[in-house]
C-alpha positions as CSV (number, residue, x, y, z in Angstrom):
1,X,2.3,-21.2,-15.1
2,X,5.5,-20.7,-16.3
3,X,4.1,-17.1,-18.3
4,X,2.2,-15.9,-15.4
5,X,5.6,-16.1,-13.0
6,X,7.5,-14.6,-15.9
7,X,4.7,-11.7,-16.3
8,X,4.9,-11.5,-12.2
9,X,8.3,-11.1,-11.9
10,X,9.4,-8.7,-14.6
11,X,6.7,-6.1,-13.5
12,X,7.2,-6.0,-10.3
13,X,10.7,-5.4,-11.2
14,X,9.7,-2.9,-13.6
15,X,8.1,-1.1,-11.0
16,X,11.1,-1.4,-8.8
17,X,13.3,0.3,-10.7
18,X,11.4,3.8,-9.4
19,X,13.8,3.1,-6.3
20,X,16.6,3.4,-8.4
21,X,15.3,6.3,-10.2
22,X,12.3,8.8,-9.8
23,X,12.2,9.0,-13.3
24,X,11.4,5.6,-14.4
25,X,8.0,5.7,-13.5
26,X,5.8,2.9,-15.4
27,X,2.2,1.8,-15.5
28,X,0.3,-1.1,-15.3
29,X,-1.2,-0.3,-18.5
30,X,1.9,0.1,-20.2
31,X,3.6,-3.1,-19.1
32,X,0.1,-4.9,-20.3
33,X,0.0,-3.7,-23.2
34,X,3.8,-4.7,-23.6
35,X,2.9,-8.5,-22.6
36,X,-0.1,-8.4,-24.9
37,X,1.7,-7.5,-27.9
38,X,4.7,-10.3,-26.8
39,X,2.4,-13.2,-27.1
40,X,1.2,-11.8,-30.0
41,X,4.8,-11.7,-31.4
42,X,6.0,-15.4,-29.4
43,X,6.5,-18.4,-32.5
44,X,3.6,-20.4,-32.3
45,X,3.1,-23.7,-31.3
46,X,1.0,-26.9,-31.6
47,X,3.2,-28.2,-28.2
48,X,1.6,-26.5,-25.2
49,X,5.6,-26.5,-23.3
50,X,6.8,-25.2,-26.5
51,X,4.7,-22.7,-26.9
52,X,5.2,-21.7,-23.1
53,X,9.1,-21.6,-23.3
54,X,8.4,-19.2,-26.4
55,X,6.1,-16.9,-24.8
56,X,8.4,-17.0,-21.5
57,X,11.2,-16.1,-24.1
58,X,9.5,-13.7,-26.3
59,X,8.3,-11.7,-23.1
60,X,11.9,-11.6,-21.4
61,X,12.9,-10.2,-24.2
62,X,10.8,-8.0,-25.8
63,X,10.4,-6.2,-22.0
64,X,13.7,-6.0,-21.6
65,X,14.3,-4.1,-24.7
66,X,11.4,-1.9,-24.4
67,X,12.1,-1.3,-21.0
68,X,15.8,-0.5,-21.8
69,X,14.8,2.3,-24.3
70,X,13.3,4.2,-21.3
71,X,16.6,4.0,-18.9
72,X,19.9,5.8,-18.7
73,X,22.8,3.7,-20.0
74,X,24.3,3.5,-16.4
75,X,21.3,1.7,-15.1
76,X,20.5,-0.5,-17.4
77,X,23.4,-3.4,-15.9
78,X,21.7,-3.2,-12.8
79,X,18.0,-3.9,-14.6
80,X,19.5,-6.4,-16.0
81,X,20.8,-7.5,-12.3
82,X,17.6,-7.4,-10.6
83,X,16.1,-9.1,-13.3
84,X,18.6,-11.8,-13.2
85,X,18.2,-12.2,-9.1
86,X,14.4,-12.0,-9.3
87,X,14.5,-15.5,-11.5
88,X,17.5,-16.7,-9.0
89,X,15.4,-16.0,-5.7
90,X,12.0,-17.5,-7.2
91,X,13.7,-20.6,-8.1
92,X,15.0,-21.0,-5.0
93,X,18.8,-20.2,-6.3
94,X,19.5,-17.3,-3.8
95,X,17.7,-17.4,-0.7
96,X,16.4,-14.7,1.6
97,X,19.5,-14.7,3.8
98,X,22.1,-14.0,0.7
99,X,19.4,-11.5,-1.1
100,X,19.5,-9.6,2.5
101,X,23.3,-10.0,3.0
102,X,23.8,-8.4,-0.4
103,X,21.0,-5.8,0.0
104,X,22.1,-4.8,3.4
105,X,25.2,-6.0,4.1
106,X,26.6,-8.5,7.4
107,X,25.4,-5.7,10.0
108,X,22.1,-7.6,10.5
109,X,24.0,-11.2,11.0
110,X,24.2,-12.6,13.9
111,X,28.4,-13.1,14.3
112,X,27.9,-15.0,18.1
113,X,27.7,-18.4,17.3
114,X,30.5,-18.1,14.5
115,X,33.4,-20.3,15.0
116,X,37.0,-18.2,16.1
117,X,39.0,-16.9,13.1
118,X,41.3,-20.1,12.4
119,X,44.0,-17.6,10.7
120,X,44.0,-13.7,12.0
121,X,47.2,-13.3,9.8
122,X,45.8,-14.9,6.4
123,X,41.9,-13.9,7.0
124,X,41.3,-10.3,8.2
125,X,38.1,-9.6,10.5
126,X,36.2,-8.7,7.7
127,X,36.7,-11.7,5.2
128,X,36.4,-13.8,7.9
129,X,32.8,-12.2,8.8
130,X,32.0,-12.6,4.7
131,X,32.3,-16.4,5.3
């Protein structure tokens, strides 16, 4: 369901950000009781999509500020990056090529079957490997 994915992918992107920072260390138990108390807050609904949008909304948000509270100020952008990719890539929006090309960069491409540079003077080596 559209909660459980939501749930899914914000903790495991909670527990991600340890690899941008020792420090931010969170538990299970802590993001639980975090989601409990969101569909406890979400607007009700007699509409079962209704009331899913608001739980996917109210859960988003309310993790995102709580979360935020526990980071420095220079890292909360890039929470709010991954966050932002980790809906992209489960939707299908950016797929494991371009999430690896940004994560690692165009050393792991393979270049041979690429077509010759059609302008040297206009496109360096490099922008011409980014295409």
């Amino acid at each position: 369901t559209l909660v459980a994915t939501c749930g899914s992918i914000l903790y495991f992107v909670i527990a991600d950000m340890a690899n941008v920072n020792p420090m931010y260390q969170f538990s299970l138990t802590y993001f639980v009781r975090l989601f409990n108390g969101c569909i406890d807050l979400a607007e009700k609904s007699d509409e079962i999509d209704v009331r899913m949008q608001n739980l996917s909304q109210s859960i988003l948000s309310n993790i995102f500020v709580n979360v935020c509270r526990g980071l420095f100020e220079q890292d909360k952008l890039t929470f709010s990056f991954i966050i932002a990719t980790a809906y992209q890539r489960q939707a299908g929006e950016v797929n494991a090529g371009e999430w690896s090309l940004l994560l690692r960069g165009i050393g792991l491409l393979d270049l041979s079957s690429k077509p010759q540079n059609p302008d040297p003077e206009f496109f360096s080596d490099k922008m011409w490997d980014f295409t």
